[in-house]
LUMLUMTI-271626 format. One line per 4 residues: their letters; for each residue y, x, z of C-alpha. Coordinates in steps of 0.02 Angstrom, whole numbers. Example, Ala and Ser with C-alpha at 12.3 -4.5 7.8 and 13.67 -1.06 7.14 Angstrom:
AS	-225,615,390  -53,684,357;
END
This chain:
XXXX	3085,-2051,2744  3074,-2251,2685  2906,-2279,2625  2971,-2475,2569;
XXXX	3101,-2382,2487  2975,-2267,2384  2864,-2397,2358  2988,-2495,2256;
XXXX	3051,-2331,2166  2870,-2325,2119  2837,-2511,2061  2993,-2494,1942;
XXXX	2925,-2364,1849  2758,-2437,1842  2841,-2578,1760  2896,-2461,1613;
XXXX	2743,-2390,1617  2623,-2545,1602  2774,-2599,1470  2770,-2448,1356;
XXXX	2645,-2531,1218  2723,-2684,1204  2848,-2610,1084  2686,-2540,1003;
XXXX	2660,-2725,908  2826,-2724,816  2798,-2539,725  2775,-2604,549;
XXXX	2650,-2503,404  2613,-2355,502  2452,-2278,561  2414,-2283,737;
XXXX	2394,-2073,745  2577,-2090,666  2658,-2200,784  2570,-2123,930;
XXXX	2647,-1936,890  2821,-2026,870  2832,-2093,1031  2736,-1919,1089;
XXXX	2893,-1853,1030  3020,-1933,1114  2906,-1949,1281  2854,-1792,1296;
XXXX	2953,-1659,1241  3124,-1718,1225  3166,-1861,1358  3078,-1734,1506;
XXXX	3203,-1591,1452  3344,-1713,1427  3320,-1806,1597  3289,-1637,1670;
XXXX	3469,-1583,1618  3551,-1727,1698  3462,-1749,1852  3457,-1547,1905;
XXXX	3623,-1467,1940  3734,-1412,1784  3672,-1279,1742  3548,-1233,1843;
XXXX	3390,-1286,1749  3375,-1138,1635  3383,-1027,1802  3263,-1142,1884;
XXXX	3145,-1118,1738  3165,-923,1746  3130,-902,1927  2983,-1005,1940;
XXXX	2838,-900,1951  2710,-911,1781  2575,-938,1867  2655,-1125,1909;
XXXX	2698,-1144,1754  2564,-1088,1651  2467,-1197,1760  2563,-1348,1740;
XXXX	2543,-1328,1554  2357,-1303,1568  2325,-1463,1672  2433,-1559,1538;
XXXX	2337,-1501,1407  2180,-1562,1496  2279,-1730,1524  2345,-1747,1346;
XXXX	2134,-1787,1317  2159,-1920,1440  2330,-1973,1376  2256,-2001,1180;
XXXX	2118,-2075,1238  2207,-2196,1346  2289,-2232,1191  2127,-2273,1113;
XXXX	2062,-2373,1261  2210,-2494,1234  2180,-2486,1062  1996,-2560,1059;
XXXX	1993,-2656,1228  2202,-2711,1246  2337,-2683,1351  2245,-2770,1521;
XXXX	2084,-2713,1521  2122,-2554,1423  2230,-2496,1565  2138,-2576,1709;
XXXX	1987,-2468,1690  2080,-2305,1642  2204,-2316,1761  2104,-2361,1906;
XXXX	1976,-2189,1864  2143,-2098,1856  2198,-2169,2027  2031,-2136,2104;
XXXX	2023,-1954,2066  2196,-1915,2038  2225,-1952,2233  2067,-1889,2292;
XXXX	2028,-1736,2211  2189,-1623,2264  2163,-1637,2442  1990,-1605,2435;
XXXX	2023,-1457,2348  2143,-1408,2450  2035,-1424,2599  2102,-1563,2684;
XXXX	2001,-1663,2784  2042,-1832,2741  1936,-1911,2876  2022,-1805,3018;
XXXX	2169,-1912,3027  2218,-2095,3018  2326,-2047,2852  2174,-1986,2795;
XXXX	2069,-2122,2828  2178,-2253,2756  2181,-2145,2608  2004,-2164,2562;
XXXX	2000,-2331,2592  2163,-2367,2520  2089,-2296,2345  1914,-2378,2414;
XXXX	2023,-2564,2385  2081,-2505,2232  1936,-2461,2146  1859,-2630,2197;
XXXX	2005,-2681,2111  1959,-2625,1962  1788,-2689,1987  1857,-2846,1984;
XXXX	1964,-2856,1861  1826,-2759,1739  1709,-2902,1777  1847,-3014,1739;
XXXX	1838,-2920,1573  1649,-2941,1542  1672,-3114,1573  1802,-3138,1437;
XXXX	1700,-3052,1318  1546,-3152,1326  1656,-3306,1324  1761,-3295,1170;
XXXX	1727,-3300,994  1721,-3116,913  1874,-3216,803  1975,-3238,951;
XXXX	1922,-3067,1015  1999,-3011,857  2137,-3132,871  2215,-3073,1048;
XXXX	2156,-2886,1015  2161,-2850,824  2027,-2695,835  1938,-2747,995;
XXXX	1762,-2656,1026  1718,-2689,1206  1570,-2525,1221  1671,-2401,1156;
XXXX	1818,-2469,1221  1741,-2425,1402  1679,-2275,1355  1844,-2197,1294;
XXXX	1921,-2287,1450  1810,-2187,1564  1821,-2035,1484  2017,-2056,1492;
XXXX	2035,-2102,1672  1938,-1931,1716  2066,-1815,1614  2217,-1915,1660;
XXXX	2185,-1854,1823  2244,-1691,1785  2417,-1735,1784  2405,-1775,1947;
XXXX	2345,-1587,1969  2482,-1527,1864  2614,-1601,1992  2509,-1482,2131;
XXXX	2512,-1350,2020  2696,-1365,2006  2731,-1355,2183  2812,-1165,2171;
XXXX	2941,-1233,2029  3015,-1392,2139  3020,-1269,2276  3142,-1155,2143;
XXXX	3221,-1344,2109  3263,-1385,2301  3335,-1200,2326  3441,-1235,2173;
XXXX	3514,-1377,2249  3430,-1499,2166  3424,-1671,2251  3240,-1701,2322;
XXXX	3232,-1871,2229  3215,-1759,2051  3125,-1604,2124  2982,-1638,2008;
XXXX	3079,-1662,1844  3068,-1493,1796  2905,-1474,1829  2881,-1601,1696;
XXXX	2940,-1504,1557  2784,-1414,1569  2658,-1547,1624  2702,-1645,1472;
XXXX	2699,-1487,1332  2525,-1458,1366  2510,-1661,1357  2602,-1658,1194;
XXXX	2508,-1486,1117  2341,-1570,1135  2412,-1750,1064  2498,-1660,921;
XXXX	2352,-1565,867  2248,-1701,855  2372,-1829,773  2415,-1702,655;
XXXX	2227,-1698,605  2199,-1874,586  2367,-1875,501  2292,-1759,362;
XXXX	2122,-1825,363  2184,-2002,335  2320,-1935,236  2452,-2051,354;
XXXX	2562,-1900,334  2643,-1992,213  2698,-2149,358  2836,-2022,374;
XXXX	2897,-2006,215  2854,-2155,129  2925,-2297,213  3099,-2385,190;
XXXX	3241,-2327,267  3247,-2479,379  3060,-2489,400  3075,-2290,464;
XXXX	3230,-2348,575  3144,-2494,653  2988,-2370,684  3090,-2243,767;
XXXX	3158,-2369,881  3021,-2430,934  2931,-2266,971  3071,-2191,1063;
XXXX	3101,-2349,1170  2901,-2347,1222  2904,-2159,1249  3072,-2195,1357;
XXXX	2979,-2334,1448  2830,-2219,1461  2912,-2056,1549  3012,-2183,1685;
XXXX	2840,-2204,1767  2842,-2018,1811  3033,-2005,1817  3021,-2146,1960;
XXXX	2872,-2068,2033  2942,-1922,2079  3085,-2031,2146  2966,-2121,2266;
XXXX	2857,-1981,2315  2995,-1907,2382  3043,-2051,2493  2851,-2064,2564;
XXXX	2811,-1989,2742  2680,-1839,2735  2551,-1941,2771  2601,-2058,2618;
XXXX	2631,-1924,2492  2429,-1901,2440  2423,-2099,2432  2580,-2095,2284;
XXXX	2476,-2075,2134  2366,-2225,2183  2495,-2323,2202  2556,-2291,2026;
XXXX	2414,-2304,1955  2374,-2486,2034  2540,-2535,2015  2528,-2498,1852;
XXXX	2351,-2594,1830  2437,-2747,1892  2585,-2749,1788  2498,-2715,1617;
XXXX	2385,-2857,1684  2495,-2971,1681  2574,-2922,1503  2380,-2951,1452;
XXXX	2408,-3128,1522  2587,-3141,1428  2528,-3049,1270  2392,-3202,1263;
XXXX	2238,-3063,1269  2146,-3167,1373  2171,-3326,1264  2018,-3420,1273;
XXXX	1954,-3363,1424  1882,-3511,1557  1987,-3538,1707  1844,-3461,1824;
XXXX	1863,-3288,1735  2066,-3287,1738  2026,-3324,1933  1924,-3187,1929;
XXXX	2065,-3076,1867  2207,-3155,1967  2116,-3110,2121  2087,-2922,2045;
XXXX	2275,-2903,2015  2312,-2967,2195  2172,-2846,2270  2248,-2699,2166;
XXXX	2439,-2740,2249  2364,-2745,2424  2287,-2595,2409  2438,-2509,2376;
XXXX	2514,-2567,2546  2372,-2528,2642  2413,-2366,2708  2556,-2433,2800;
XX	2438,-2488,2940  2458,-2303,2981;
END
């Protein structure tokens, strides 16, 4: 075990993660349920089977897949249908409130229960043991975190213009913005639950001879169809509704090229943060391994943060509320160290 080690493995795919709408900006005359789908396409249903295949022993996924009990798997596909809520609604959340404080308040929900909940479900006692312990309080820091950085938010928006709102996030609505954000950090949760779920199949993975740094990569195949029925359905809807059906069609061959690009590069730079994940995870002592998610998640929080910063969404703001958020970002990468006092 090398927690450092994991911890790194982690950080890089938060960076892909907290990168993965940036590409978003450049998609040119299509809907936002249109773009979305695309890079639903490439992020969850064909990058998870295609890493799968070259991370997992030749030839040995389809058996993998076959053994695996269906109780694992139909439960993996259940808790990524619950988490494809929180996955289009994160989408939205970024959508109305931008990439910093979209994610910040999402993300750090999603930590919060994502790291708490299995345990406790499981019985655990968290405050039996010093791992435990520095659990709670490790997603205790993070949460303030968020705090933090949300006030940061609050700040911003009573300080700019609702023109430079508009400027630095083109459909920014700071009420429902939160609300969705809530709402998303509860259901994205569940993929955390999908990964316990899926404990049986990287069991099937490890006997297989799979290496333990990609036991969970099968297990993402199913996680992320239930994530991708639920996204589908409702794309598909708004796709009629709106009649954006016709992005598809419609557009110039280099228009459609450039869109495809850039979907498949952010659904690519979406699926390393799990790809990594279950890279780190692996590396984590026992006692470490119920922290992991957290430390995505805040990782994550940090990262898109500081895209906000780059992406000039908090243009306008006074120097005492970027303070305000600096500190929140540095708060948020402490707290992902803090179990080490263990």
């Amino acid at each position: 075990m090398n927690p450092i080690a994991g911890i790194l493995l982690i950080a890089i795919g938060s960076i892909g993660a907290a990168s993965f709408y940036v590409p978003f900006k450049k998609v040119r005359l299509w809907a936002w349920e249109s773009y979305w789908i695309s890079q639903g396409v490439f992020a969850w249903l064909i990058i998870p089977i295609l890493f799968a295949l070259i991370f997992v022993p030749k030839g040995e996924l389809l058996p993998i897949i076959k053994e695996s009990p269906s109780s694992a798997k139909l439960m993996a596909v259940f808790f990524g249908i619950l988490w494809g809520f929180g996955g289009l609604t994160f989408g939205l959340s970024i959508r109305y409130l931008g990439v910093a404080l979209g994610q910040s308040i999402a993300l750090g929900l999603c930590a919060a229960f994502g790291t708490l909940i299995p345990p406790v479900v499981a019985g655990d006692n968290l405050f039996g043991s010093t791992a435990g312990i520095l659990t709670v309080i490790g997603v205790a820091i993070t949460v303030a975190g968020i705090a933090i950085i949300g006030f940061a938010g609050s700040l911003k928006s009573r300080e700019m213009t609702e023109e430079e709102k508009k400027a630095a996030v083109k459909e920014f609505a700071l009420k429902k913005g939160i609300l969705i954000a809530i709402f998303a950090g509860l259901m994205s949760a569940c993929f955390n639950f999908g990964f316990e779920a899926g404990k049986p199949i990287e069991n099937i993975a490890l006997a297989h001879g799979t290496n333990p740094l990609f036991q969970k990569n099968p297990t993402l195949i199913f996680i992320l169809l239930g994530g991708f029925i639920t996204n589908f359905v409702y794309c598909g809807f708004l796709n009629i509704r709106n009649k954006t059906y016709r992005d598809y069609i419609s557009s110039s061959g280099s228009v459609l090229l450039n869109n495809l690009f850039l979907t498949f590069l952010a659904g690519f730079l979406w699926f390393l943060q799990f790809h990594f994940y279950g890279m780190g995870s692996s590396k984590l002592p026992a006692g470490m391994a119920v922290f992991g998610w957290s430390i995505l998640m805040a990782l994550n929080i940090a990262i898109s943060n500081i895209w906000g910063i780059l992406l000039k969404e908090w243009k306008g703001a006074k120097r005492k509320t970027m303070i305000v958020l600096i500190i929140g970002i540095i708060v948020l990468i402490l707290s992902t160290f803090i179990v080490k006092l263990g």
